[in-house]
N, C-alpha and C positions, 0 to 999 in steps of 0.2 A: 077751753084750750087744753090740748094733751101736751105736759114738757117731759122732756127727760134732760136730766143734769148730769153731764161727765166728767165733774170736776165739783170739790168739795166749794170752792168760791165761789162756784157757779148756783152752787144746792142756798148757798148763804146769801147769794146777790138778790133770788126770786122770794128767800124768807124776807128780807126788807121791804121788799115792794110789798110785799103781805099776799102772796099768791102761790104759798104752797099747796094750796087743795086741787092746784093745777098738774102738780106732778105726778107722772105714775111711772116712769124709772128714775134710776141715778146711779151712779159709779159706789163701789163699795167703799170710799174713804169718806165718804159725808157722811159727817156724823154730828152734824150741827142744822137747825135745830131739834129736840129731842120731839119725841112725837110722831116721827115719821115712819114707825114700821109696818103701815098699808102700804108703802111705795115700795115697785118691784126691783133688786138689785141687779144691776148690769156686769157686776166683775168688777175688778180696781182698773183704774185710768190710763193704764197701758196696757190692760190686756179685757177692753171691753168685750163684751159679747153682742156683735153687731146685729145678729140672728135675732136674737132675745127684743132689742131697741126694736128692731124693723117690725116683730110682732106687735110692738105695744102700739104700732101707728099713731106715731107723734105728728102733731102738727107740729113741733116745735123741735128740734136736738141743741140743746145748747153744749158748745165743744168748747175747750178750749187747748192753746199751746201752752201754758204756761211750765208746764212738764217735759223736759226733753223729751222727744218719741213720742210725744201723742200724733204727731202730723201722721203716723199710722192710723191712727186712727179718723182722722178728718177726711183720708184719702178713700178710708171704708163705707163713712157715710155718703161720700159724693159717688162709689161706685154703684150706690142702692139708690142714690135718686131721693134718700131724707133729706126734707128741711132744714137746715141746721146754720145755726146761728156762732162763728167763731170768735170767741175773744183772745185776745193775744197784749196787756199789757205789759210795759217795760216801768214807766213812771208812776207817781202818785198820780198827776194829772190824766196817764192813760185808765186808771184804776176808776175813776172817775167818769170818764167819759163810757169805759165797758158799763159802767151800771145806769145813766142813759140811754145807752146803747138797748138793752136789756130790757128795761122801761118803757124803750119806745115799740119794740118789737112786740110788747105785750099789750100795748093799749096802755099803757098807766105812768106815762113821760112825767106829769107832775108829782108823782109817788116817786119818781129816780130823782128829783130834784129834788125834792125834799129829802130823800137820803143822802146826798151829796152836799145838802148844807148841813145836816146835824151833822155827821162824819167830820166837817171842817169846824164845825164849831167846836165838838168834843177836842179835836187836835188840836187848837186856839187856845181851850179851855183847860190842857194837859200843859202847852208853851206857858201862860200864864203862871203856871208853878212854882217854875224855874226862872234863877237869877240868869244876869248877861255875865254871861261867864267871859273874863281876860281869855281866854283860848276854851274854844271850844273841844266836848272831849271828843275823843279819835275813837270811835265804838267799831267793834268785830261783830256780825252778826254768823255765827258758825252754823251753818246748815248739815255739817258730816262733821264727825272727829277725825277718821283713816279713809284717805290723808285730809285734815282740815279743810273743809269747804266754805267760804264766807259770800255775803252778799257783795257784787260787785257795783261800779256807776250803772249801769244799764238794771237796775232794781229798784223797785217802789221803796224799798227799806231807804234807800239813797235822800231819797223826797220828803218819806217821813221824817228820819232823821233831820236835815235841816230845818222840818218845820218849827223841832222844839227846840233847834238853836244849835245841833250838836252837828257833827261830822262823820259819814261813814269811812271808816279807817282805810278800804277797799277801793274808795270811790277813783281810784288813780288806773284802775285797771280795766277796760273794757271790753265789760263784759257782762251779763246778766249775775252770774255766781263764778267763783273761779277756785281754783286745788291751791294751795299754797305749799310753799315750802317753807323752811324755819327759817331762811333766811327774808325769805319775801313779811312773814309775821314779823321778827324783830327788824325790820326795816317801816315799817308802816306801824309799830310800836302804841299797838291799842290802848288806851286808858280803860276800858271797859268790852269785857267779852260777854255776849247771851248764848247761853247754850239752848240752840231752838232749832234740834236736830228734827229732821224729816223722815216721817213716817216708823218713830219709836215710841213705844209706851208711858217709858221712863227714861225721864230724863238724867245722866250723871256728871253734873258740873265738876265734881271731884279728878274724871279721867281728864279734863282741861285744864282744873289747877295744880295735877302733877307734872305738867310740861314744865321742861326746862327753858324758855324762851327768856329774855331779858327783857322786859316788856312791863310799864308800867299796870297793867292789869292783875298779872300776876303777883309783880313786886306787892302789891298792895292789895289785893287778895278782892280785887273786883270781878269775878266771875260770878253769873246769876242765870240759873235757869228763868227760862220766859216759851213757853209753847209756841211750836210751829204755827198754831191757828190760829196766831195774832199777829203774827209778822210777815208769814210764808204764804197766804191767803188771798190774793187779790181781789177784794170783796170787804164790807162793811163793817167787817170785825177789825179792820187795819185801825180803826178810832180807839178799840179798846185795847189795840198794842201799843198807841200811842198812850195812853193813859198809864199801862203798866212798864213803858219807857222809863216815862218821868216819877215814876217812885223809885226806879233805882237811880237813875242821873239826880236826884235831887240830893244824895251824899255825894257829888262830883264837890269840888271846893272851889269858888267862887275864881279865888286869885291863881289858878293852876297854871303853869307855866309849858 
């Protein structure tokens, strides 16, 4: 089978199954896993090169929306008449079912099932960690610094986060990611902020602990960078943001009010 991957989750979802030697394009942001530079680059994820895909004659396009303005893109494959397989989750349980999803379309459904239980098992194995916390902490997942962008209820972050006990601080606003204002941050008053900005090199948790907000994260100097490609990633690596979760919430304190 010929794939091509338009999304870095997508590039990560067909490495679990174990069927990268199927790929021959993919979007310019996958960069996981290493090894792949016989596969031909299609451009970054909003500004694919439809021309380029349609030469590689996929049997396969895996797309997805998880990207505001890819639906440009989905409308480009359907005006070519490609194959193309759309994932679009909101939850952990949709994160889930897209790599099933993936699995089945490839021929290899019991390869997606068995990555969907080690996935839960690692997350199981990351909650195990951690104590029952008296209050759960209020975590900010910040996707932009200007203006702050955080994970909102309509995000898989939302899912993970309960799994290991905690609360996305965001989760009150409906919405996949949402802009904050300084009032809307010290109202929803995080215990813990990740700086797990999108599509930057380097991370600088520093430009988040110099806000002035009143906000138990800051008061207490809980800001931690954590990579986009463990949290932002809808796809198989979300087990190992869960793991690197619960290394920072394991200094949350038990009795926290």
């Amino acid at each position: 089978m010929r794939l091509v991957s338009l999304a870095a989750s997508n590039t990560e979802i067909v490495w679990s199954l174990g069927c990268t030697d199927w790929l021959v394009g993919m979007d310019n942001h996958s960069d996981f896993p290493p090894g792949l530079e016989r596969v031909e680059r299609v451009g970054p994820d909003l500004e694919v090169d439809l021309d380029r895909v349609a030469a590689l004659k996929p049997d396969l396009v895996l797309a997805s929306l998880s990207v505001p303005g890819m639906e440009r893109v989905v409308a480009g494959l359907e005006a070519r008449g490609l194959p193309h397989l759309v994932l679009d989750p909101e939850s952990l349980e949709d994160v889930y079912a897209s790599i099933r999803r993936v699995a089945g379309a490839l021929g290899v459904a019991r390869r997606g099932e068995a990555v969907v239980r080690g996935m839960q098992a690692e997350i199981a194995a990351a909650r195990a960690r951690l104590p029952a916390w008296e209050r759960p902490p209020r975590v900010m997942v910040e996707w932009w610094p200007r203006p702050p962008i955080a994970a909102a209820r309509r995000s898989w972050v939302t899912g993970l986060l309960e799994a290991l006990g905690a609360r996305n601080a965001f989760a009150h606003l409906d919405a996949r990611s949402a802009p904050l204002t300084d009032a809307e941050i010290e109202a929803a008053a995080p215990d813990v902020i990740t700086v797990s900005w999108c599509g930057v090199k380097r991370l600088r948790p520093e430009v988040v602990r110099a806000r002035t907000h009143a906000i138990p994260a800051l008061r207490y100097n809980r800001v931690y960078p954590l990579p986009e490609a463990y949290l932002g990633r809808p796809g198989p690596r979300l087990a190992e943001g869960a793991r690197r979760l619960a290394e920072i919430l394991e200094g949350w304190p038990c009795g926290s009010k």
